[in-house]
RODOLO-797300 format. One line per field, with one value per atom (N, C-alpha, C): residue number from 1; atom name; x, y, z. Coordinates in steps of 0.05 Angstrom, whole numbers, always signed. Layout:
RODOLO-797300
num	(NUM; ...)
atomo	(CA; ...)
east	(X; ...)
north	(Y; ...)
up	(Z; ...)
END
This chain:
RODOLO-797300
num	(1; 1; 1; 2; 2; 2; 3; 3; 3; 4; 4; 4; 5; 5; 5; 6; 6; 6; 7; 7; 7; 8; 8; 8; 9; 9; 9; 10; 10; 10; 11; 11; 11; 12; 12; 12; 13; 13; 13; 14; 14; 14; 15; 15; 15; 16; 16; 16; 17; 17; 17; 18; 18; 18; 19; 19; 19; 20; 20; 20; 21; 21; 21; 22; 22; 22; 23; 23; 23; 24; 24; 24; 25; 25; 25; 26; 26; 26; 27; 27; 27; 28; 28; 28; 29; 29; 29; 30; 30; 30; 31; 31; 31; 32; 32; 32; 33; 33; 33; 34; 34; 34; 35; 35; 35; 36; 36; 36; 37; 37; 37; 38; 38; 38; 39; 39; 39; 40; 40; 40; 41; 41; 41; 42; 42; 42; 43; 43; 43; 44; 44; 44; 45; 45; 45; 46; 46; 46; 47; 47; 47; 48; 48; 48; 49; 49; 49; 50; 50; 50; 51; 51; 51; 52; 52; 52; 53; 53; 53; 54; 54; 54; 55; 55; 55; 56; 56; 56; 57; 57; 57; 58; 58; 58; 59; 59; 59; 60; 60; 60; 61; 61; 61; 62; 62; 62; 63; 63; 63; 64; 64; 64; 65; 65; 65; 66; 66; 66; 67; 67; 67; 68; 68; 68; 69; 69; 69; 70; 70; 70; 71; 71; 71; 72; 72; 72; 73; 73; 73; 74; 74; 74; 75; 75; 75; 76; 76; 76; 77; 77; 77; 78; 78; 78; 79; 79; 79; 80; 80; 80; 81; 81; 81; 82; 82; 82; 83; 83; 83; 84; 84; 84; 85; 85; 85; 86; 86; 86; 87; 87; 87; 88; 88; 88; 89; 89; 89; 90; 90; 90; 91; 91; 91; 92; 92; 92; 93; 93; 93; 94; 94; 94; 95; 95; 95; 96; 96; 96; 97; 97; 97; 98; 98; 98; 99; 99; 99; 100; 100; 100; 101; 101; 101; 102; 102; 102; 103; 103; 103; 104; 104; 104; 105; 105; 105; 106; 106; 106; 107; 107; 107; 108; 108; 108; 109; 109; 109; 110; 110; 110; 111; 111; 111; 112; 112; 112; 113; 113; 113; 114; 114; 114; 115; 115; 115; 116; 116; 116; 117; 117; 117; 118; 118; 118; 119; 119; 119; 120; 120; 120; 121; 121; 121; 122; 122; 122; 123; 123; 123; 124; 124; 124; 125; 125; 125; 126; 126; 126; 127; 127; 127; 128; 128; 128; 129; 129; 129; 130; 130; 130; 131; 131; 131; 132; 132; 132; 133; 133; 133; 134; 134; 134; 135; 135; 135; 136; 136; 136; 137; 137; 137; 138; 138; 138; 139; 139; 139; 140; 140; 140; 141; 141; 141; 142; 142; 142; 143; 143; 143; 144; 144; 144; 145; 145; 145; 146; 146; 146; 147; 147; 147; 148; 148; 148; 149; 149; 149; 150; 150; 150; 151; 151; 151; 152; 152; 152; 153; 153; 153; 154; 154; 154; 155; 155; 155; 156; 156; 156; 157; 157; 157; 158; 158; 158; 159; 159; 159; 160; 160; 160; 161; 161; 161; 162; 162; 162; 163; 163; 163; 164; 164; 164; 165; 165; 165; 166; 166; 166; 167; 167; 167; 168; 168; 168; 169; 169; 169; 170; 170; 170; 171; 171; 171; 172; 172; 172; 173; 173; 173; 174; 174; 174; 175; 175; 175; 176; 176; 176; 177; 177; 177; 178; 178; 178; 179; 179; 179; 180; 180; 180; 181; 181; 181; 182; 182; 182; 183; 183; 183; 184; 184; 184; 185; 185; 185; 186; 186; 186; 187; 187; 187; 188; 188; 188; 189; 189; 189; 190; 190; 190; 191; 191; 191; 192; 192; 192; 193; 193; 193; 194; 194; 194; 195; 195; 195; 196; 196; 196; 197; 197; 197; 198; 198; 198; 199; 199; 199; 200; 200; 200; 201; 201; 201; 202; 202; 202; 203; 203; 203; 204; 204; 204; 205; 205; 205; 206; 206; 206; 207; 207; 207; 208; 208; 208; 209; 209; 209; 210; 210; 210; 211; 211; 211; 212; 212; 212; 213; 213; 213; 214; 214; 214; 215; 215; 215; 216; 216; 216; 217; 217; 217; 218; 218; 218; 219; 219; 219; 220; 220; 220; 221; 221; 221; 222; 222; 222; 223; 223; 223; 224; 224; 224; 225; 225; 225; 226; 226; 226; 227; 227; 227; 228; 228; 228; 229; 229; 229; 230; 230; 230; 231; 231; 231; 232; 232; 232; 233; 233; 233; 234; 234; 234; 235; 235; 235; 236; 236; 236; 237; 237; 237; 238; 238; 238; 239; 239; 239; 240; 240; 240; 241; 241; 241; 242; 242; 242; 243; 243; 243; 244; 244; 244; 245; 245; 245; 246; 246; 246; 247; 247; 247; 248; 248; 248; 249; 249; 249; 250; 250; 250; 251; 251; 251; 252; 252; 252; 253; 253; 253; 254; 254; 254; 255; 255; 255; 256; 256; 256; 257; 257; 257; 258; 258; 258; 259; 259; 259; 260; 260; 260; 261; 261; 261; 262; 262; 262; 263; 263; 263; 264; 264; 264; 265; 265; 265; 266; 266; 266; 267; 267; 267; 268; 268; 268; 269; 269; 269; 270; 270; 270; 271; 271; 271; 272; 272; 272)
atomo	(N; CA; C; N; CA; C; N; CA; C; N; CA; C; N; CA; C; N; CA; C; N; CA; C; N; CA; C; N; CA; C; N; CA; C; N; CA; C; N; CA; C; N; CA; C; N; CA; C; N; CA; C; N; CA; C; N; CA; C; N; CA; C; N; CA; C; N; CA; C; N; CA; C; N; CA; C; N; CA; C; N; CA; C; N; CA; C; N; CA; C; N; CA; C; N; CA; C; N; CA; C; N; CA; C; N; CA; C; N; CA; C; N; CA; C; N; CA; C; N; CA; C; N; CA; C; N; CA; C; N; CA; C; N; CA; C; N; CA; C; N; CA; C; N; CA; C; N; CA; C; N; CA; C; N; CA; C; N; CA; C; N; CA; C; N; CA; C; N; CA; C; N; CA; C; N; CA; C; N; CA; C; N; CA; C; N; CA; C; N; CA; C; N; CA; C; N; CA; C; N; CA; C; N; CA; C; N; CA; C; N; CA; C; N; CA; C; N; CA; C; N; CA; C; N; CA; C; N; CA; C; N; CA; C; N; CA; C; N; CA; C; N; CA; C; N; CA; C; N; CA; C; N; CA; C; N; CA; C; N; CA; C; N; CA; C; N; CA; C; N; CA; C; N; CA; C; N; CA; C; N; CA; C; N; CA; C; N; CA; C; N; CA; C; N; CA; C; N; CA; C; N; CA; C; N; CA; C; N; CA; C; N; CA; C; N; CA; C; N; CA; C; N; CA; C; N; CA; C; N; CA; C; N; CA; C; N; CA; C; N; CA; C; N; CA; C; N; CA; C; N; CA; C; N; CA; C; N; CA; C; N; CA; C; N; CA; C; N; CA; C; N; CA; C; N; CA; C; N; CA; C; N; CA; C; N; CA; C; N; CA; C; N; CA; C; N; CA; C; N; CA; C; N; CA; C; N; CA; C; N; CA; C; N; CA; C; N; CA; C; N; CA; C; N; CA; C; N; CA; C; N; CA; C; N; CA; C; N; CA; C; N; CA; C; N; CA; C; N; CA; C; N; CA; C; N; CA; C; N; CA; C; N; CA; C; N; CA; C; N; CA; C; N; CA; C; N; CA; C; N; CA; C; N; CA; C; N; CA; C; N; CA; C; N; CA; C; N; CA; C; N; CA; C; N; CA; C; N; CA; C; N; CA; C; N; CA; C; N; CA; C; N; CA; C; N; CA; C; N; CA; C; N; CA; C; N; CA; C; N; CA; C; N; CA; C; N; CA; C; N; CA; C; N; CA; C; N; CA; C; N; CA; C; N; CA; C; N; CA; C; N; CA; C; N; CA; C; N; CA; C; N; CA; C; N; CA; C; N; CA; C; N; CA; C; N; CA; C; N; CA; C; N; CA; C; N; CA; C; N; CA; C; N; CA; C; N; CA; C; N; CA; C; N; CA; C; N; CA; C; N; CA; C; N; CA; C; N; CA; C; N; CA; C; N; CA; C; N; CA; C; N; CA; C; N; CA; C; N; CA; C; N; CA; C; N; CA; C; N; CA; C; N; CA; C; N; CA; C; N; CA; C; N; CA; C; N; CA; C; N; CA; C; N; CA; C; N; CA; C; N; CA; C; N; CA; C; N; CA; C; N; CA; C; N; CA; C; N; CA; C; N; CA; C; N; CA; C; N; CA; C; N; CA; C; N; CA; C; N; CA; C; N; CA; C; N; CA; C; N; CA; C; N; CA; C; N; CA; C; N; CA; C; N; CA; C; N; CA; C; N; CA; C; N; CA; C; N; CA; C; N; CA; C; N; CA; C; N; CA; C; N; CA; C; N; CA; C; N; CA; C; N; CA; C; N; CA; C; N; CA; C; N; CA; C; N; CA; C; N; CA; C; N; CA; C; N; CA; C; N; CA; C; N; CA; C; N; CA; C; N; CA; C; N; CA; C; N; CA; C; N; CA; C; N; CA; C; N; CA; C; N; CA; C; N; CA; C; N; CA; C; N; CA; C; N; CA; C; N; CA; C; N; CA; C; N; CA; C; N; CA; C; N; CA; C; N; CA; C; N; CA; C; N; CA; C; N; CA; C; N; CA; C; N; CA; C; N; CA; C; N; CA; C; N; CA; C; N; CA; C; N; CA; C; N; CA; C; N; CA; C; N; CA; C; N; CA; C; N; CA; C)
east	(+17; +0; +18; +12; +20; +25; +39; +37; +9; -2; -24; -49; -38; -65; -81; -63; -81; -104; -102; -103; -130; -133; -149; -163; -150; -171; -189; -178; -188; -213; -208; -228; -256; -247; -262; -289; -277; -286; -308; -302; -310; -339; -335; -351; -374; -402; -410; -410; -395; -391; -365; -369; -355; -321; -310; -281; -267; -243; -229; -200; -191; -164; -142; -134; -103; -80; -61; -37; -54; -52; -63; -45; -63; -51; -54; -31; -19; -38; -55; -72; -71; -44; -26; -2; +5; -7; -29; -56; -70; -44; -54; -33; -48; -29; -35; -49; -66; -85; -64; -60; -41; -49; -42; -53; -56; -72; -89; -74; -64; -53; -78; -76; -101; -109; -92; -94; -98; -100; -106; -138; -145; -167; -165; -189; -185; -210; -202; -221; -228; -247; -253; -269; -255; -280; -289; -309; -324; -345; -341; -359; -370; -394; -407; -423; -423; -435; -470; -478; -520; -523; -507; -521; -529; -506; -516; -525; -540; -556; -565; -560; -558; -550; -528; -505; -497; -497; -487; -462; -447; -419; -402; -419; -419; -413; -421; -434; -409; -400; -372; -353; -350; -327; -307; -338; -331; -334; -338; -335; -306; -296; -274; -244; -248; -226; -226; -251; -261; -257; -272; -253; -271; -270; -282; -291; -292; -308; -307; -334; -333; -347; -338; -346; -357; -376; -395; -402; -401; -412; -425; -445; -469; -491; -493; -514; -542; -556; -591; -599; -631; -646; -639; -640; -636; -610; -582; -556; -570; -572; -581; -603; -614; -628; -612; -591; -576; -560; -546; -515; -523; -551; -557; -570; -576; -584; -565; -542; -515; -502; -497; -473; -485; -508; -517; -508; -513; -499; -469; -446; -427; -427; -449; -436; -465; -474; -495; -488; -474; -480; -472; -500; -498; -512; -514; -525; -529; -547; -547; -560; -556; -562; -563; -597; -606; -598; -590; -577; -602; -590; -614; -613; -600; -613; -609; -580; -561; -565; -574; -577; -558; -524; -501; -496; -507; -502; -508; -517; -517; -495; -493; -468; -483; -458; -467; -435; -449; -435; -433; -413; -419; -403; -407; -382; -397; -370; -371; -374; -369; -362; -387; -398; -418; -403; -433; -427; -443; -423; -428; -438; -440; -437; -438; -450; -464; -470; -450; -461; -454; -477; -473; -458; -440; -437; -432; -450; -462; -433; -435; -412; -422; -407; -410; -399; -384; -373; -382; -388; -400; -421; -439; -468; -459; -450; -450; -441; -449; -444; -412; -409; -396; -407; -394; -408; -381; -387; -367; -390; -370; -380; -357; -364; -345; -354; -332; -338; -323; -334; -321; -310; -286; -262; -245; -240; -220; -191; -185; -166; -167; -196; -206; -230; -238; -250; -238; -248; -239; -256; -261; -271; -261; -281; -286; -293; -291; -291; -299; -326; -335; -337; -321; -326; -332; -339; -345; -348; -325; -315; -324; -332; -353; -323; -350; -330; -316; -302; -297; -310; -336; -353; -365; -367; -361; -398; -401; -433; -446; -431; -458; -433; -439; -444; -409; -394; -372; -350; -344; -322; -290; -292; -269; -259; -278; -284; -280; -283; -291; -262; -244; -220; -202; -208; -193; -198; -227; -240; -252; -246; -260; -233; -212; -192; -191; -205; -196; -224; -239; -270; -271; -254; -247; -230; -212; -196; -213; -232; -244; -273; -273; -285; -273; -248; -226; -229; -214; -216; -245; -261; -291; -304; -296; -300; -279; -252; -233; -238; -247; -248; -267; -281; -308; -299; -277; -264; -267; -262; -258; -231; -213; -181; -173; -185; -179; -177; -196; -196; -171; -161; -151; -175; -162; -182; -174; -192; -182; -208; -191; -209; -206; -231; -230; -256; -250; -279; -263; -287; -280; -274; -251; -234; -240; -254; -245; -220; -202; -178; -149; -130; -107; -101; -62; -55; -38; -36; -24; -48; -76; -99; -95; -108; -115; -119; -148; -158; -133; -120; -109; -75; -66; -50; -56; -73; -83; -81; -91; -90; -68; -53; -24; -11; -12; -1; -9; -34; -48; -45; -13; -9; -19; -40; -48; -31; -25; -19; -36; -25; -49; -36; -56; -50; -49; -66; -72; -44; -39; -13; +11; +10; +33; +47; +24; +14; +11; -2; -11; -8; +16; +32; +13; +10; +4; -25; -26; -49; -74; -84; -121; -143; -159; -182; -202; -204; -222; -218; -241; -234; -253; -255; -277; -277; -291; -273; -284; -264; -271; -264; -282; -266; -248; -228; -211; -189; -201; -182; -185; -185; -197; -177; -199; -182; -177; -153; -148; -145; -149; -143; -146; -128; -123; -148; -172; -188; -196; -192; -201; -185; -182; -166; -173; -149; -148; -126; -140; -120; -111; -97; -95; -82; -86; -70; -46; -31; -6; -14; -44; -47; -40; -42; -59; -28; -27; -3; -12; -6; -25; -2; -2; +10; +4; -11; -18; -39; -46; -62; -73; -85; -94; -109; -113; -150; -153; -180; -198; -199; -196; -193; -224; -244; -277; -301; -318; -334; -337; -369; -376; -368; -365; -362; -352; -347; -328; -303; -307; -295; -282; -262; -252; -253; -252; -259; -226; -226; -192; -190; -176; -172; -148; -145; -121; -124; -98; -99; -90; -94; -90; -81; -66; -61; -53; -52; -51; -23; -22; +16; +19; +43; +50; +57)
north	(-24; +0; +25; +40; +69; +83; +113; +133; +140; +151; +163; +141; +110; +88; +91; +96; +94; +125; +149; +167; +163; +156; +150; +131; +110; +81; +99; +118; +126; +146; +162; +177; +169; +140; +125; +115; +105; +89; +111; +143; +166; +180; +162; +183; +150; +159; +131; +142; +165; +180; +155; +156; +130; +142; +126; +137; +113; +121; +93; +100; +74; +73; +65; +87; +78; +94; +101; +125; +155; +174; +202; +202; +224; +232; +256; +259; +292; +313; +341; +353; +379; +384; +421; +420; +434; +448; +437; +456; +448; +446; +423; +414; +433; +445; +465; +440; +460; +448; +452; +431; +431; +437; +461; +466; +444; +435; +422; +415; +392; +375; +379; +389; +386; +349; +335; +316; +290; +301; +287; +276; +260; +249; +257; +282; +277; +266; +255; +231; +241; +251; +251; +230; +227; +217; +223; +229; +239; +228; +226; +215; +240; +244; +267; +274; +247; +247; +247; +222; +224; +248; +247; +270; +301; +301; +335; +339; +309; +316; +351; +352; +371; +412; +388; +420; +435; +453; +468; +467; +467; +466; +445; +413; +397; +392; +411; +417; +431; +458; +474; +463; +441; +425; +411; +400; +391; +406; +420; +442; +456; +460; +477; +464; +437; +423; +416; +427; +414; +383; +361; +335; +332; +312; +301; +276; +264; +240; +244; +238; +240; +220; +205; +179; +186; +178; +192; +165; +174; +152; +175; +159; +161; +177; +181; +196; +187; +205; +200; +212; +206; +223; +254; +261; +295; +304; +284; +299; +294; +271; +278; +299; +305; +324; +355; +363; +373; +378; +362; +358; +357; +347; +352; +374; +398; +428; +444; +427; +453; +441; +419; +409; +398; +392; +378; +386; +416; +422; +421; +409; +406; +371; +359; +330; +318; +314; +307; +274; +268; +231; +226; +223; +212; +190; +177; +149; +158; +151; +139; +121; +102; +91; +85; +88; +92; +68; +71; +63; +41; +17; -2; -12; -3; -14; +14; +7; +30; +63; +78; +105; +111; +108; +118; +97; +81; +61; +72; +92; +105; +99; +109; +111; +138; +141; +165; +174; +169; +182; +209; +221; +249; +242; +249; +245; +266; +274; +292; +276; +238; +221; +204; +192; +171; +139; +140; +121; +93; +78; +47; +25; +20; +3; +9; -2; +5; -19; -40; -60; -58; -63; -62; -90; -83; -114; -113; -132; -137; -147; -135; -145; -170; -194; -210; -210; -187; -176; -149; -129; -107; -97; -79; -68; -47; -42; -26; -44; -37; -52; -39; -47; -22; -21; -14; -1; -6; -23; -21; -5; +8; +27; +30; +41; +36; +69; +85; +107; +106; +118; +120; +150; +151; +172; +177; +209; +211; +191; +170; +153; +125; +135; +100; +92; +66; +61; +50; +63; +61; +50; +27; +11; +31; +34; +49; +27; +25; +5; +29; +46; +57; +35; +42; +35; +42; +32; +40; +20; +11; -20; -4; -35; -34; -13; -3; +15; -6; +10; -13; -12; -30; -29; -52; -69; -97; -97; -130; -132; -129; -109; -110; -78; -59; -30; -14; -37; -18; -17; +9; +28; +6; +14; -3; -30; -53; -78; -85; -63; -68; -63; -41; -41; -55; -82; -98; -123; -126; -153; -144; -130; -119; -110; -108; -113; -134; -157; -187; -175; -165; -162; -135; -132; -101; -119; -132; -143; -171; -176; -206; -177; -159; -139; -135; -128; -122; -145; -164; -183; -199; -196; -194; -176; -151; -132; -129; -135; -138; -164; -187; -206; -198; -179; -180; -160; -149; -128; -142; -135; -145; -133; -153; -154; -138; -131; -129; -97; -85; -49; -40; -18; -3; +9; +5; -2; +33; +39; +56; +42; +51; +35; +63; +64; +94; +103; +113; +112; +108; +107; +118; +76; +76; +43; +46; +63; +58; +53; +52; +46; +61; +65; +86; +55; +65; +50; +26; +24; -3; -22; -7; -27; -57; -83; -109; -93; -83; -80; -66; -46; -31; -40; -67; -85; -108; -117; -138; -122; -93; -88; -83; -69; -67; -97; -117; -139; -150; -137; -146; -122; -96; -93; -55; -47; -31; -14; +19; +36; +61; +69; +82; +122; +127; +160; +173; +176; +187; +193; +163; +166; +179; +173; +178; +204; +224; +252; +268; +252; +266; +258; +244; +235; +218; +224; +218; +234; +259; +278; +270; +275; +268; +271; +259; +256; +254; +252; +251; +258; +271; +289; +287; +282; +277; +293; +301; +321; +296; +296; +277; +274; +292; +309; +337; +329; +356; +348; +332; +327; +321; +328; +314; +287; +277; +258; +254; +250; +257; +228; +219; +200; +196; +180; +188; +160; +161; +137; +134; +152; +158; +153; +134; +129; +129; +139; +127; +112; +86; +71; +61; +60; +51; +29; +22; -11; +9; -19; -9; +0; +9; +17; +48; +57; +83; +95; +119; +142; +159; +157; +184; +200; +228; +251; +270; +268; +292; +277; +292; +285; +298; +298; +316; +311; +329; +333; +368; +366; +394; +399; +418; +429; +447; +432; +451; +432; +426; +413; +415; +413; +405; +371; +358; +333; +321; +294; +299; +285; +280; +265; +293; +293; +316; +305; +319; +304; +300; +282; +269; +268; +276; +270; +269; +250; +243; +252; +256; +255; +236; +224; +198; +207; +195; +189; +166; +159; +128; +123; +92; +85; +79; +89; +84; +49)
up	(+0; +0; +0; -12; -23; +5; +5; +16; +24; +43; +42; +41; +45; +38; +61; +94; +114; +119; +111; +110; +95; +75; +60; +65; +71; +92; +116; +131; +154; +146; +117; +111; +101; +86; +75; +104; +125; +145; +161; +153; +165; +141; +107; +95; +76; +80; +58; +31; +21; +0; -20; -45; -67; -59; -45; -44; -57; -70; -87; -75; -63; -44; -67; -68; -89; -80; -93; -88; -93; -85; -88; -113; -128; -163; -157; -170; -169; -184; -164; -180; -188; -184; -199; -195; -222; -239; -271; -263; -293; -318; -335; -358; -383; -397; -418; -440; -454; -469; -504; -507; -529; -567; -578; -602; -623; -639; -650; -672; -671; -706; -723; -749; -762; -780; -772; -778; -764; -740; -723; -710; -702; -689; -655; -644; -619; -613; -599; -579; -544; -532; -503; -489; -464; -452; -424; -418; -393; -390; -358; -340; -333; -335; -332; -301; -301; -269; -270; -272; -255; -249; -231; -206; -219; -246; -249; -275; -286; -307; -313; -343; -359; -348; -325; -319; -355; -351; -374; -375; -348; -342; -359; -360; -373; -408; -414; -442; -453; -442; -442; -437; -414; -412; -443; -450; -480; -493; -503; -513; -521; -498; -495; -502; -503; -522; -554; -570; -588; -603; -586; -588; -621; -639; -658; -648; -622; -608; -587; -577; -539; -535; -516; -508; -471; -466; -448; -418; -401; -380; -359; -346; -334; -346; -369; -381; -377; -374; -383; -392; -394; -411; -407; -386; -391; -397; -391; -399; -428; -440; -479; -481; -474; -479; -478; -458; -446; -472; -483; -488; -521; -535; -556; -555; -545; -550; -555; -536; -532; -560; -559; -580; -608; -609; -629; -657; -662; -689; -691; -672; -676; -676; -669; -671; -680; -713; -718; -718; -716; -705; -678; -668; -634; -624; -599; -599; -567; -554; -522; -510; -498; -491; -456; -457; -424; -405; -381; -355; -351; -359; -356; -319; -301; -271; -256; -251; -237; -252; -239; -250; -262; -253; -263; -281; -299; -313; -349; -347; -383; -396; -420; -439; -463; -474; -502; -509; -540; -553; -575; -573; -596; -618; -638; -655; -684; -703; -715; -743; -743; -757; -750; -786; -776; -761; -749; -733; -741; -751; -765; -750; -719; -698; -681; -661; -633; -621; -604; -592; -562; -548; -522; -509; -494; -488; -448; -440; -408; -395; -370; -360; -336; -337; -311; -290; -290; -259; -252; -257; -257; -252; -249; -259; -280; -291; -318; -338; -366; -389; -404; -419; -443; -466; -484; -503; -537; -555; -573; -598; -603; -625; -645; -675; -697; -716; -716; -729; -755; -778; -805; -803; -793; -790; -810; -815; -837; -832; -809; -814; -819; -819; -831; -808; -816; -783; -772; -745; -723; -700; -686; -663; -640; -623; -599; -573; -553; -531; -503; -509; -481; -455; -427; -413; -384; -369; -338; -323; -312; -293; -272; -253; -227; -207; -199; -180; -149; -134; -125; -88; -87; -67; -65; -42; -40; -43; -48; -44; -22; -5; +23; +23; +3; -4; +5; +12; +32; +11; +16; -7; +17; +28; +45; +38; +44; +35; +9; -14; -40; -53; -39; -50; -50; -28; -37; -40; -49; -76; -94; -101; -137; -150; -151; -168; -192; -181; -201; -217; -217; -218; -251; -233; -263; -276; -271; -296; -313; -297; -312; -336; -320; -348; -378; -363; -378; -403; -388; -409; -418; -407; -428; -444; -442; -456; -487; -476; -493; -520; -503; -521; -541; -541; -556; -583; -586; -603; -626; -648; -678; -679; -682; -682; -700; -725; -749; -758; -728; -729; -707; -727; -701; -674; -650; -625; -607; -596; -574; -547; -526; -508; -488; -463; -465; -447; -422; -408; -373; -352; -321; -318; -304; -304; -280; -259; -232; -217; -222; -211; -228; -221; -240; -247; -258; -281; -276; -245; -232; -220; -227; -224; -248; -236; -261; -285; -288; -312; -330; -325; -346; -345; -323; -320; -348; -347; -369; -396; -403; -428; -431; -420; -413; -434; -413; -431; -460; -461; -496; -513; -503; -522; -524; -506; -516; -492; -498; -485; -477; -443; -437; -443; -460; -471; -451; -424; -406; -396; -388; -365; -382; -414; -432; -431; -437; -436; -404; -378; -364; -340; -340; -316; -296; -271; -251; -243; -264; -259; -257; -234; -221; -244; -248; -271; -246; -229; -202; -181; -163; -141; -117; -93; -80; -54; -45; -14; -7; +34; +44; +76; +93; +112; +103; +117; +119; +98; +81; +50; +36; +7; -18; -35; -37; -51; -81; -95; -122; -129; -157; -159; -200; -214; -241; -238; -251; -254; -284; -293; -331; -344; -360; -376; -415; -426; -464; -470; -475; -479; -516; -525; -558; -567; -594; -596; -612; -623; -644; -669; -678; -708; -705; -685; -679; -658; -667; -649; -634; -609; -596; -599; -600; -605; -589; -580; -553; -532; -516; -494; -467; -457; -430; -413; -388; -376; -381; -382; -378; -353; -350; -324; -323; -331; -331; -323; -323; -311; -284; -277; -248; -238; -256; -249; -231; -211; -198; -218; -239; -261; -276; -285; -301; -336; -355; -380; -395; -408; -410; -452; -457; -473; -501; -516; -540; -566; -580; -601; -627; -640; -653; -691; -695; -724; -731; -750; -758; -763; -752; -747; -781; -782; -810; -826)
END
């Protein structure tokens, strides 16, 4: 266990608020928002958060990076309602799909590129699904892999308990979500992993090859933030991850949103 694990065990034991026990991620200085390859593919993804269906704050967040895909978790009916008033004439192919138990269980996507494919695929360790989607991009198509691995909270509700048996639980996602890819596309995988980059899940993709843009680009820097007592807790939980077709060339977080999720995002060109 990390610096700072008991600190965080003790805050956890003090709040029934979602706390995730890892190393603290470093949260300043904001990372400069890097000028725009025109040939590039940017890709976002944000967890927007249930709770603040159709914040405007939300809407600007994305906004303010101009990505050409945003890949979306916890959405519902009113963030789409929300997020297609503000954004719709910048991203006329969109898809969402409503939170079939768990409120925070939505998905959505924006994109500026039609969108060829849309399969949901159920997780047997989790309560959220993911989401494989396939966009016809000026680099070709490209396979999308939205996700949102079970947070980590044991089956009788405890954030404590859960951090340390839901590890194997995100990686048996991992690799059921993974197996379901079509080998044959360049892949980006991409969405709230619950856990940073020495968690299973992004350990396992790790070994099949794919690299995570987030950490490439954005070090150790917090994508999540929670107060918790007399301290907040930071933690990198967002990740973009890519196979070997695909170059990321830049990368970041937004530093805008109400979320407690910050919005993350890459830039991609095709490996030669």
């Amino acid at each position: 266990m990390r610096p700072f694990a008991l600190l965080v065990l003790a805050a956890a034991c003090g709040s029934s608020q979602p706390v995730v026990m890892t190393s603290l991620a470093s949260a300043v200085p904001a990372l400069p928002m890097t000028p725009r390859e025109p040939r590039a593919l940017r890709v976002m993804s944000y967890n927007v958060n249930f709770g603040l269906a159709g914040d405007p704050e939300g809407a600007a967040a994305i906004a303010s990076a101009s990505p050409d895909v945003v890949l979306l978790q916890e959405t519902d009916a009113a963030w789409e309602g929300a997020l297609v008033a503000a954004l719709g004439a910048t991203y006329p192919h969109r898809r969402f799909e409503p939170p079939p138990d768990w409120p925070a269980g939505g998905m959505g996507i924006l994109s500026k590129y039609p969108i060829v494919a849309a399969e949901v695929l159920p997780s047997t360790a989790g309560p959220f699904f993911a989401w494989r989607l396939v966009i016809d991009a000026p680099l070709g198509r490209i396979q999308l892999l939205d996700v949102h691995l079970k947070p980590p909270m044991s089956e009788g509700g405890s954030w404590v308990v859960g951090f340390f048996s839901t590890r194997d639980q995100r990686r048996s996602e991992a690799m059921q979500h993974a197996g379901a890819l079509d080998r044959h596309l360049p892949t980006i995988i991409a969405g709230d992993f619950n856990e940073e980059s020495s968690g299973k899940a992004i350990t396992y993709l790790d070994e099949q090859g794919y690299v995570d843009a987030t950490a490439q680009f954005a070090g150790t820097h917090r994508t999540w933030e929670w107060p918790a007592g007399s301290i907040t807790l930071r933690f990198q939980l967002d990740h973009i991850l890519y196979d070997t077709r695909l170059i990321a060339i830049a990368g970041g977080i937004v530093e805008r949103g109400r979320s407690d999720h910050k919005p993350i995002w890459a830039d991609f060109v095709a490996s030669p």
